[in-house]
C-alpha positions, 0 to 999 in steps of 0.5 A: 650843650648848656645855655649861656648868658650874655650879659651886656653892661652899657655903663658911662665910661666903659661897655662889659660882656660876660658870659654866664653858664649856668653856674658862673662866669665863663668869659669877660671882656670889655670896651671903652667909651668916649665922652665928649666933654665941653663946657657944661655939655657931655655927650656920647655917640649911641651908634658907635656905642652899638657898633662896638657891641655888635662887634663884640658879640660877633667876637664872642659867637665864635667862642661861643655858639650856645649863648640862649639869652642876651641881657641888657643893663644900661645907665639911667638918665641917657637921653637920644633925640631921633629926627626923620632927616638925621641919624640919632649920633648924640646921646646927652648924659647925666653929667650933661649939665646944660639944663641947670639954668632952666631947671633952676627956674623951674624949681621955683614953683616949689608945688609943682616941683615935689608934685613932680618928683611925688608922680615919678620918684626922680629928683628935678634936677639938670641929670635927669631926660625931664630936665633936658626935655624943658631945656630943650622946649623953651630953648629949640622949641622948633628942633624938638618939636621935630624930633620923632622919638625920644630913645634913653640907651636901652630904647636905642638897643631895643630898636637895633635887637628885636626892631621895638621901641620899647624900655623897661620900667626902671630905667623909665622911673629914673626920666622923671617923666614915668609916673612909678605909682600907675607905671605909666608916662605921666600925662601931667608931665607930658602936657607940661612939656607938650609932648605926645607919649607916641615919642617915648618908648612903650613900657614893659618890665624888666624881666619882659622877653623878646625874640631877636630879631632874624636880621640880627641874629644872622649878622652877629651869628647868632641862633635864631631863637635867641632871647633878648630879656631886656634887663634894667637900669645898672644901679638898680641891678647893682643893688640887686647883686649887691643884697643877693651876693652879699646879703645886705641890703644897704651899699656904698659906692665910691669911685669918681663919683659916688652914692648910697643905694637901699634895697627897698621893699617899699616905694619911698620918697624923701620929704624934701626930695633929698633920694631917688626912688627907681623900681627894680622887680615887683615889691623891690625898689633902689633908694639913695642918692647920689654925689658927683663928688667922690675920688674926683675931689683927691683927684683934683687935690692930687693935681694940685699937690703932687705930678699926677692924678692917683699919687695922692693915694700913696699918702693917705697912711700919714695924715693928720687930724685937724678938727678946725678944718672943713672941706666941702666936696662939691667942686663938680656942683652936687646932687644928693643931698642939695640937688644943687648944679651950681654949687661950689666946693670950698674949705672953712678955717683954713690957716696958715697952720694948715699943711698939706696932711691936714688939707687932705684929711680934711677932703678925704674926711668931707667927701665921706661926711657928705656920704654919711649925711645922704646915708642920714637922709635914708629911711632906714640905716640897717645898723646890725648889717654890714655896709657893701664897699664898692668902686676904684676908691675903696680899694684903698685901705685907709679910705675904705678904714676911715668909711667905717669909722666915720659912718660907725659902721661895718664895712666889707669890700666886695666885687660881688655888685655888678649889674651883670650879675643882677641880670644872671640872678633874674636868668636864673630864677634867683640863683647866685653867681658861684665864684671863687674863693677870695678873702673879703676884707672887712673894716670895723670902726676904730672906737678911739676915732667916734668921738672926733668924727661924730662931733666933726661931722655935726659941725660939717652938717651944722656950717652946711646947713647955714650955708644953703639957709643964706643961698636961699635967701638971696 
């Protein structure tokens, strides 16, 4: 008999089991999440989230009946409101943006603004638990003052698999309420928000190891003596599998949505609050940003110009340069780099001259101009390194070519960036996932096109930057 490793990956839109031995993965499948969408409100149901795992895992035992470890990664920012008279059935997502206004105002006291996000590492912005936890004391006081226990995803597990309330330090450091200096929830914060600390979870590392629970263990099959390592946050081991798989410490993520992650061995704020700092192990931290406006823009412009949402990717071989035309990505608001909920997209000098090749350079162009100026903002752009590609869009060839020209950088593709594979990288005492042998493609920049994009993306930042001067002052 070997020891295996589950792996559970609890992301936004889908729920990922693989099964490590000791060497590499030996069994995957997947399950669907449904979100709820209205307005400017999102949420999922984190007890028919645990069902579905429950349910997956009781599959897989009967595979596999010498699974020795369970290991969780969840998204950040997840935030579940337990009260004594009602189930914990709503889960409010990052993309839950009904905190906006609120916090808006909240950010005009800009010193108590950076002393914030100087305790904890984490932006003020709508995404994050602390901006909800405002929203909801100034809005329901009387409803959350009488919630019990505030859960993110990994709390709820937690609760279910080893009957703890208990999460670990980086998805704590990614709520704005974990002060990541002492590793403690912030006693300011919470005296901010009248909140008692009895309500969140008790911190532990990442690497912290519970028994599960016998309940458990004998209604999912599984042995007794199974361990729940209660893992991290999914961008922190992302990064992680990311720097280990690949060697390099720098990755860019372009899917819907997308971001610029840094594995960091020093905790690092940007002046402005322009990056997020979540900690990962002892001297490792994740650094970057993220946008909300990644393929979700072609998608938008595809639906605009063509029958469905992905036929805009079989034109991206034809298009044209047109360097009078700027599009500004941010039709879904925007968080790294202006943390701004309500920001809008739009096009500057946009003509009659202008077709349809043209309109879409200039979208495609601007999602990466806004990439390449999060990437700018990083304390550190590891120029001698290759950039890591992941996420649905980069599969394309002319998005992931146009990444290395405009960011004048080497670029590789790799699918060696999954969370899960953080957690075997922990399981195993820093050994890497063996895989087999697929060609990566790597994308170096075309010297012909620096000069156009290098300029273009000047102006981009130059027009941008004028465009938030007068936001301001009104």
């Amino acid at each position: 008999m070997e020891d295996l490793l589950l792996a559970i990956d609890v992301g936004t839109t889908a729920i990922k089991f693989i099964v490590f031995n000791e060497e590499k993965t030996i069994y995957t499948e997947s399950a669907r999440i449904k979100t709820c969408k209205e307005g400017d409100k999102s949420t999922q149901n984190p007890i028919d989230i645990l069902a579905s795992i429950k349910r997956n895992i009781s599959e897989i035992t009967t595979l596999y009946s010498d699974i020795h470890t369970i290991s969780f990664s969840t998204a950040m920012h997840t935030l579940i409101p337990e009260s004594p008279e009602k189930e914990s059935n709503t889960m409010f997502l990052w993309s839950d943006n009904r905190a906006a206004d609120t916090i808006s105002e909240f950010k005009r006291n800009s010193q108590r603004t950076f002393l914030f996000y100087g305790k904890t590492g984490t932006p003020i912005h709508g995404m994050s638990p602390f901006a909800k936890l405002v929203y909801f004391k100034e809005r329901r006081n009387d409803w959350f003052n009488n919630v019990s226990r505030w859960h993110d995803m990994k709390s709820f597990l937690m609760s279910y698999f080893v009957d703890t309330f208990v999460t670990d330090f980086s998805i704590a450091s990614a709520t704005g309420l974990f002060n990541s200096i002492d590793f403690k929830w912030d006693e300011e914060i919470l005296a901010f928000l009248q909140l008692s600390s009895s309500k969140l979870p008790r911190l532990v590392h990442p690497k912290t190891v519970f028994n599960i629970s016998e309940k458990v263990a004998l209604e999912l099959g599984m042995k007794r003596n199974t361990k729940i390592m209660i893992g991290s946050s999914d961008g922190c081991l992302a990064s992680l599998a990311s720097a280990q798989q690949n060697s390099a410490a720098e990755s860019l993520t372009l899917g819907t949505s997308g971001s610029i992650r840094q594995l960091s061995t020093t905790r690092y704020l940007g002046p402005e609050m322009e990056s997020f700092c979540y900690y990962v192990d002892d001297d490792q931290w994740v650094v970057g940003g993220p946008t909300n406006n990644g393929g979700i823009a072609l998608e938008w412009l595809s639906n605009l110009f063509y029958e469905d949402k992905s036929k805009i990717f079989d034109h991206l071989h034809h298009l044209h340069k047109a360097s009078d035309l700027f599009f500004f990505p941010y039709i879904q608001g925007e968080r790294a780099p202006i943390w701004n909920e309500k920001q809008t997209g739009s096009f500057k000098g946009l003509s009659i001259t202008h077709g349809r090749p043209e309109i879409i350079q200039s979208v495609l162009e601007g999602i990466i101009f806004n990439l390449r100026h999060i990437l700018s903002l990083l304390p550190a752009t590891y120029d001698g390194n290759p950039l890591v590609l992941n996420g649905g869009a980069v599969k394309n060839k002319e998005i992931a070519q146009m990444i290395a020209s405009v960011l004048n950088r080497e670029c590789l593709v790799s699918d060696s960036t999954e969370p899960t594979q953080g957690l075997f990288y922990w399981w195993e005492n820093g050994k890497r996932v063996e895989k087999e042998s697929t060609p990566i493609d790597i994308y170096v920049p075309i010297e012909s096109e620096q000069d156009y994009y290098n300029e273009k993306f000047g102006r981009f930042i130059e027009i941008l930057k004028n465009e938030m001067r007068v936001v301001e002052l009104n």
